[in-house]
C-alpha positions in Angstrom: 41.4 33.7 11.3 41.5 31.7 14.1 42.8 28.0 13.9 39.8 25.1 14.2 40.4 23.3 17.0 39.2 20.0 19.0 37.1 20.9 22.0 39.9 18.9 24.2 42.6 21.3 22.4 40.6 24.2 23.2 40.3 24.1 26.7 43.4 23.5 27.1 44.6 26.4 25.5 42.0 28.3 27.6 43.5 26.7 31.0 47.2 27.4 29.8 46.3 31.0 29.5 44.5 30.8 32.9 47.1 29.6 34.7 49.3 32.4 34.0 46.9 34.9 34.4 45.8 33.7 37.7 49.5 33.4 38.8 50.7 36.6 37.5 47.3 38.8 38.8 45.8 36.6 41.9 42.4 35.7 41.5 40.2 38.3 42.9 42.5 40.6 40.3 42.5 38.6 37.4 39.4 38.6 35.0 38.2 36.5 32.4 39.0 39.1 30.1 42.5 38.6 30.8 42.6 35.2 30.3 40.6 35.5 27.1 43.2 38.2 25.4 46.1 35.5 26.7 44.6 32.8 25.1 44.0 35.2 21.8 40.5 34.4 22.1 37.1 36.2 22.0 35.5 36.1 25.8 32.5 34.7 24.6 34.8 31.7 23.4 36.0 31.6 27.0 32.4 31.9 28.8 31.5 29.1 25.7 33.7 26.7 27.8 33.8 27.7 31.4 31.1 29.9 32.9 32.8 31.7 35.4 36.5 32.5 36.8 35.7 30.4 39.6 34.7 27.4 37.0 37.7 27.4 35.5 40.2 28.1 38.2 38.1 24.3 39.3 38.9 23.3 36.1 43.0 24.0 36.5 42.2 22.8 40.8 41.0 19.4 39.0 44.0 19.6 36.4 46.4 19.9 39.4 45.5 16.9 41.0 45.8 14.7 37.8 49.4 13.7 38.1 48.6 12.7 41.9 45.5 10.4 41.2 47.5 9.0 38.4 50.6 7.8 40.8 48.2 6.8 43.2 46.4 4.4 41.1 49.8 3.1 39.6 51.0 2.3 42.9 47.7 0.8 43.6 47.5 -1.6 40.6 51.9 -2.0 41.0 51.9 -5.9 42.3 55.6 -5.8 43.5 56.3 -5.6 47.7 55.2 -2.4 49.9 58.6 -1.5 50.1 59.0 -1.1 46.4 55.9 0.3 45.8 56.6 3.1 48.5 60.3 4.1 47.2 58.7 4.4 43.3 55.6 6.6 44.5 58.5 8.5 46.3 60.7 8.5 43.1 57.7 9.3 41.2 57.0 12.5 42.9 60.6 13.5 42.9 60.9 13.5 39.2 57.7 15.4 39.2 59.3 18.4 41.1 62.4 18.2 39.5 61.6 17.6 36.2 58.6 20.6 35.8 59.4 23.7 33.7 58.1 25.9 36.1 57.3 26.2 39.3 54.0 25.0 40.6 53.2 28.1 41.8 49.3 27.2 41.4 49.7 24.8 44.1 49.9 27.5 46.7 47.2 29.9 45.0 45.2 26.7 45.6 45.1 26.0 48.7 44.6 29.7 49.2 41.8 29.9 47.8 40.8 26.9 49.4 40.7 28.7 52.7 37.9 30.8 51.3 36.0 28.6 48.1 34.1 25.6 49.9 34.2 23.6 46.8 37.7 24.5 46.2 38.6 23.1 49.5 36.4 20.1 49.1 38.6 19.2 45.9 42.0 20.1 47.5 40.8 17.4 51.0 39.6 15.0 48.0 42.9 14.5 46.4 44.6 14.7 50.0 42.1 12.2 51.5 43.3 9.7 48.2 46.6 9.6 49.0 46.2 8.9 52.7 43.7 6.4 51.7 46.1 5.0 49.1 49.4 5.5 51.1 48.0 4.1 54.0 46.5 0.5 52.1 50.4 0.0 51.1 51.1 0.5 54.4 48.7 -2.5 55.7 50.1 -4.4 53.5 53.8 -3.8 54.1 52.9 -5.1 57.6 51.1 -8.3 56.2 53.9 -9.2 54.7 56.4 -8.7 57.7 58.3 -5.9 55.8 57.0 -2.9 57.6 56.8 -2.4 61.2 53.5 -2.5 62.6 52.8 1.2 62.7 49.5 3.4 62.2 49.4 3.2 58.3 47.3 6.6 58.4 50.0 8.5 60.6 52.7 7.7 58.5 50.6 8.4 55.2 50.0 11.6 56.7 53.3 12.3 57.5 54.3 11.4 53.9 52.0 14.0 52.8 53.1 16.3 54.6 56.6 16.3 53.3 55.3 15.6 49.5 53.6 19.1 49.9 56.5 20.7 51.8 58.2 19.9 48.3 55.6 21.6 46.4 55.3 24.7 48.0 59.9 25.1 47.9 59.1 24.2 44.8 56.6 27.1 44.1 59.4 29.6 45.3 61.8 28.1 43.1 63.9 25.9 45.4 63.5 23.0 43.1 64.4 19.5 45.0 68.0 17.8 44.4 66.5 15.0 43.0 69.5 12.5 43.5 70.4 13.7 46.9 66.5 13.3 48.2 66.4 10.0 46.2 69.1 8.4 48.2 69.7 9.8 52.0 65.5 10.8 52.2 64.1 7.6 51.1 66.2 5.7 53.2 65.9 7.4 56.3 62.4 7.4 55.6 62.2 3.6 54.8 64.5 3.5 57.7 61.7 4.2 60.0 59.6 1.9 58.4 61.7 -0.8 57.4 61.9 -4.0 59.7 65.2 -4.2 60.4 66.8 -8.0 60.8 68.4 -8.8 64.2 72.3 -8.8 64.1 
């Protein structure tokens, strides 16, 4: 007999199982037959809570980009200096990659399938587009407050990005980030080029 379970429990147990089905068959291979027998479940229970493969690889798409919206908004609502804000989103992220039990290999099947899903893509800009936005307010404000050189705030948010998803996709091959190392040398050169620096 299977064990009642919340509706918020449920799903998740459907999404666990189709995160490693998706990973381990692609998604034009996997079915949601698959994901149904990994998640010991009838696939009516499955097509109960997600109508489709495609809705629930959205669903894990959306899932992804939880832990991003959620440092975005604390660095948002963090009323410390730029400068601070900046190293702990970096930090943040860091112990992200380091700190995951696997590798986020659905990162790349995401943006794969991004290429060819619309709506997939759409969600993958979205949470992009957030972090430029959000990168790039902490920027302004670094400059307001004399800290950070006057640079473009959306280049260097962009540029940020760029490296955060460098990170992810090592990561997905298992070349997980030295935490410590990154930590020290890469935030300062980064802040480095950012950084006023006082005259001698």
């Amino acid at each position: 007999m299977t064990k009642h379970q919340s509706e918020h429990e449920r799903r998740g147990q459907i999404l666990r199982a189709a995160r490693s089905v998706f990973i381990e068959k692609g998604f034009q291979v996997a079915r949601v037959e698959d994901v149904a027998k990994r998640a010991s479940l009838s696939k009516g229970a499955v097509y109960f809570y997600y109508g489709s493969k495609r809705e629930l690889f959205l669903a894990l798409v959306r899932e992804e980009h939880e832990a991003t919206y959620s440092f975005l908004d604390t660095a948002e609502k963090d009323p410390r200096p730029a400068a601070e804000k900046l190293l702990e989103l970096g930090v943040r992220y860091l112990d992200y990659f380091a700190g995951l039990k696997s590798p986020p290999r659905f990162f790349l099947m995401m943006c794969e399938q991004g290429i060819r899903d619309d709506e997939i893509r759409e969600e993958v800009q979205a949470v992009h587009q957030s972090f430029i936005d959000s990168v790039s307010r902490i920027m302004a404000q670094g400059v307001a407050e004399g800290s950070f050189k006057p640079l473009d705030p959306q280049a260097v948010a962009q540029l940020l990005k760029a490296l955060i998803d460098g990170l992810a996709g090592e990561s997905a091959i298992g070349l997980r980030p030295d935490k410590e190392t990154l930590a020290v040398s890469g935030m300062q050169l980064i802040l480095h080029g950012i950084l006023v620096t006082e005259p001698k």
